[in-house]
C-alpha positions as CSV (number, residue, x, y, z in Angstrom):
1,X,74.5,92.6,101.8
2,X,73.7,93.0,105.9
3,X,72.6,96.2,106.8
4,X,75.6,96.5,109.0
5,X,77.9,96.7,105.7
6,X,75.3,98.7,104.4
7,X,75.7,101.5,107.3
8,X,79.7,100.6,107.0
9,X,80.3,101.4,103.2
10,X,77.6,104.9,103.8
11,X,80.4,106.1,106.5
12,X,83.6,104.6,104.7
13,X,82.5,106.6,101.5
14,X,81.8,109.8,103.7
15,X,85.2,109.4,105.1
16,X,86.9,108.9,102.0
17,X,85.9,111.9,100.1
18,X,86.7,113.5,103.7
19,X,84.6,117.0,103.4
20,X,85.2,118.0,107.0
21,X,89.2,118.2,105.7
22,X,87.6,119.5,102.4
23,X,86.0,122.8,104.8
24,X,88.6,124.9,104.2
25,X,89.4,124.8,101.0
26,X,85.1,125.2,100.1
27,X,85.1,128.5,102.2
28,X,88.3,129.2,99.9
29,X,87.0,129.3,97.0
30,X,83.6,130.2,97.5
31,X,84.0,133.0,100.4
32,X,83.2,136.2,97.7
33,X,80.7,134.5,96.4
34,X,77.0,134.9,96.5
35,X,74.8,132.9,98.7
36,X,73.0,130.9,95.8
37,X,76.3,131.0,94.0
38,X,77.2,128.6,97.1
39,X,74.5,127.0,97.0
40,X,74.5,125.8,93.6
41,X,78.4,124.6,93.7
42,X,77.2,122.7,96.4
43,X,74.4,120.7,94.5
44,X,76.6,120.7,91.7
45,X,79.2,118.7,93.1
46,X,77.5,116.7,95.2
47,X,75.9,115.6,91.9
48,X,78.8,114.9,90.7
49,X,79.8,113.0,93.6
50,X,77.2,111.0,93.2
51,X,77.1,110.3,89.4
52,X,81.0,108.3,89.8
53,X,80.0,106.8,92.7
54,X,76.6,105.1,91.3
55,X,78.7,105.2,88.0
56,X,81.4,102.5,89.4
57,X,78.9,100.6,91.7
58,X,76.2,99.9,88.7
59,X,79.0,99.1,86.1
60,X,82.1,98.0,87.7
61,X,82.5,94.6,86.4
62,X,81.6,95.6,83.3
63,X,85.1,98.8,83.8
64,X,86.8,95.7,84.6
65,X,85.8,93.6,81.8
66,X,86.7,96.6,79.5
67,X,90.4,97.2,80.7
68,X,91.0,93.5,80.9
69,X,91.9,94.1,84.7
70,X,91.8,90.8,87.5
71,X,89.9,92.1,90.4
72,X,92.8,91.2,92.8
73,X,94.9,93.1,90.8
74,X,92.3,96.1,90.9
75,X,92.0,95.5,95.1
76,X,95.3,95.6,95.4
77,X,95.9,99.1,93.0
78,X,92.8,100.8,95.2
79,X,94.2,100.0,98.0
80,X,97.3,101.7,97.6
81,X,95.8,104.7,96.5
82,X,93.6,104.5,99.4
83,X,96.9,104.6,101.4
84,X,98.0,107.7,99.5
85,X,94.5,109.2,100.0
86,X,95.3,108.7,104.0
87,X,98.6,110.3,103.8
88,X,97.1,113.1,102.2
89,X,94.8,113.8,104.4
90,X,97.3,113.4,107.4
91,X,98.9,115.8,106.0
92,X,96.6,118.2,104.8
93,X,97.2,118.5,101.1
94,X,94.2,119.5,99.6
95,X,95.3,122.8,98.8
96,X,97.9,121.3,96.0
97,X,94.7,121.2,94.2
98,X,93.7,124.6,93.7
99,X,95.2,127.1,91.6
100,X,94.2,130.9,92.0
101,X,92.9,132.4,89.1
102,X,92.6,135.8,90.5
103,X,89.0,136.2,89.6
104,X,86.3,137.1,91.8
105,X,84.4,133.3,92.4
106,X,80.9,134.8,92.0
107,X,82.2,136.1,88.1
108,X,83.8,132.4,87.5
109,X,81.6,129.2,86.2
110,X,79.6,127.8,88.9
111,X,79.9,124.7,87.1
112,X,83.5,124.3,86.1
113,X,84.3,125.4,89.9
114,X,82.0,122.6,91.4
115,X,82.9,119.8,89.0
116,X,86.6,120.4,88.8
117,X,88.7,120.6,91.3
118,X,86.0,120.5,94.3
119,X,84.5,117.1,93.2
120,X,87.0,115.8,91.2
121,X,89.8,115.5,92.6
122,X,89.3,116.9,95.4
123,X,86.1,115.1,97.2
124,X,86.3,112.1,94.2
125,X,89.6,110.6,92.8
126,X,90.9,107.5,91.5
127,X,91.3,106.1,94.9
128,X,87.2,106.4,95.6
129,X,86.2,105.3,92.2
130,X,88.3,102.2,92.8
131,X,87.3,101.5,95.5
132,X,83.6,101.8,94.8
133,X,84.2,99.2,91.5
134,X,85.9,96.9,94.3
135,X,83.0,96.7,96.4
136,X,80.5,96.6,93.3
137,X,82.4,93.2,92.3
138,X,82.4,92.0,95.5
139,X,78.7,92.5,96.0
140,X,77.3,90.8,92.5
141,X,73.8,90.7,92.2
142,X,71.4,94.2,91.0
143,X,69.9,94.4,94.7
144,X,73.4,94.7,95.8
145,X,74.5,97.1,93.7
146,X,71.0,98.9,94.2
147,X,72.2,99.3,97.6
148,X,75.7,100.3,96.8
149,X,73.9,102.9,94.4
150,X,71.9,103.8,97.6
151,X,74.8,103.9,100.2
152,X,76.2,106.4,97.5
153,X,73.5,108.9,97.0
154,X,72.9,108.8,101.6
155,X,76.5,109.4,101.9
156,X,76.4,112.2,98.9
157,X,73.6,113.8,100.6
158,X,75.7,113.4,104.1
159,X,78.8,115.3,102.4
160,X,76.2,118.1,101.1
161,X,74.8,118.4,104.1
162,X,78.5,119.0,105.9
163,X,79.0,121.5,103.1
164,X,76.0,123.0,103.6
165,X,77.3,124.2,107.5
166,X,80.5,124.4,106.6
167,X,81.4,127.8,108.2
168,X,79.5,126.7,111.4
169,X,81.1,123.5,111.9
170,X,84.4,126.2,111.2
171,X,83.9,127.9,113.9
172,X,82.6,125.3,116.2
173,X,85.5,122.8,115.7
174,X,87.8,125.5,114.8
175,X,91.5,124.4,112.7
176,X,92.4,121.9,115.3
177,X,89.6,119.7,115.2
178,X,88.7,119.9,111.9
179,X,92.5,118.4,111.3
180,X,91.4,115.8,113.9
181,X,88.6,114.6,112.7
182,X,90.4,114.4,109.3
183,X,93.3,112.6,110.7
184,X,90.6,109.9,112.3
185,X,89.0,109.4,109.0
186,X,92.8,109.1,107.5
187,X,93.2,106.3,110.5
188,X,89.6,104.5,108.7
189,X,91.0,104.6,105.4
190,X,94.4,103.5,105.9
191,X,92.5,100.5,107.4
192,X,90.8,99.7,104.6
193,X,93.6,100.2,102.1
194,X,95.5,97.6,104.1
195,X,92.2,95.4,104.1
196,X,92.3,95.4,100.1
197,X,95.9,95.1,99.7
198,X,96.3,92.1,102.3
199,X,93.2,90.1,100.6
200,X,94.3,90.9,97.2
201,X,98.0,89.4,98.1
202,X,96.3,86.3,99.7
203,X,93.9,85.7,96.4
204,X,97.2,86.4,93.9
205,X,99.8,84.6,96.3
206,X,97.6,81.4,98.1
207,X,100.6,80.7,100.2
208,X,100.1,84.2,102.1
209,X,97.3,82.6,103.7
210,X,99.1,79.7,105.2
């Protein structure tokens, strides 16, 4: 692996869990709760994050292996999902995931909260994982997927860093350009979907490439 792809698959993975989009919904369910209540969704989740992502780099073949699944046939499955993903975040969906409980968020679990829904579904899905196991069996080899673990845990720390200043970067991009920058990172996904769909198609169907 170059260190170009290296940089490239740190941003894509920042761009698909998408936690500038994700800022609103954060402040939502965390805006009565105490500071270190905040604090510790924050590393909570990002652990989270990180634990799927290393999870499907370090033993994707082996995910495949298990569900008897082709890898084209995986490609082409993440990308679609991938394409969903973008259309969510076009739209701004991320709210579908929550539900209010009514409950004061510094008297609910800190844990429960940060592990479901903010990393999974809403920073993590089926679409990331996927993807991740795609690019682990596209990079064989342990010092490739050592720096597929690694491109995880810089772009994990990248998303808790956003969290981190989420209300500043609130107010300094404001609703507008939060929902910009999310539809650009929508624009780098739907990219890649297509990517995986179009090179799965040409693997399954040789006469694609002609």
């Amino acid at each position: 692996m170059l260190w170009n792809q290296f940089v490239g698959i740190t941003m894509l993975l920042y761009a698909l869990t998408n936690p500038v989009g994700a800022i609103p919904v954060f402040l939502a369910i965390t805006r009565q709760a105490r500071s270190a209540n905040i604090h510790r969704i924050i590393v909570l989740a990002c652990t989270a994050v990180a634990v799927f992502f290393v999870g499907a780099a370090v033993l994707g073949k082996q995910i495949l292996g298990f569900f008897i699944v082709g890898l084209d046939d995986f490609r082409i499955a993440g990308g679609l999902l991938a394409l969903v993903i973008a259309l969510e975040m076009f739209q701004a969906q991320y709210g579908k995931f929550l539900q209010s409980t009514g409950v004061d968020s510094s008297e609910v679990d800190i844990h429960g909260m940060a592990i479901t829904p903010f990393a999974f579904p809403l920073l993590v899905g089926p679409a990331e994982v996927g993807i991740m196991i795609t690019l682990s069996n596209d990079n064989p080899g342990w010092l490739s997927k050592a720096l597929l673990a690694a491109a995880s845990i810089i772009a994990t720390f990248l998303i808790g860093l956003t969290l981190w200043t989420a209300a500043a970067i609130e107010r300094f991009l404001g609703k507008t350009g939060i929902n910009v920058m999310t539809r650009t990172m929508a624009l780098i996904v739907a990219a890649i979907g297509v990517n995986f769909i179009m090179t799965g198609l040409r693997s399954e169907l040789p006469e694609l490439a002609g």
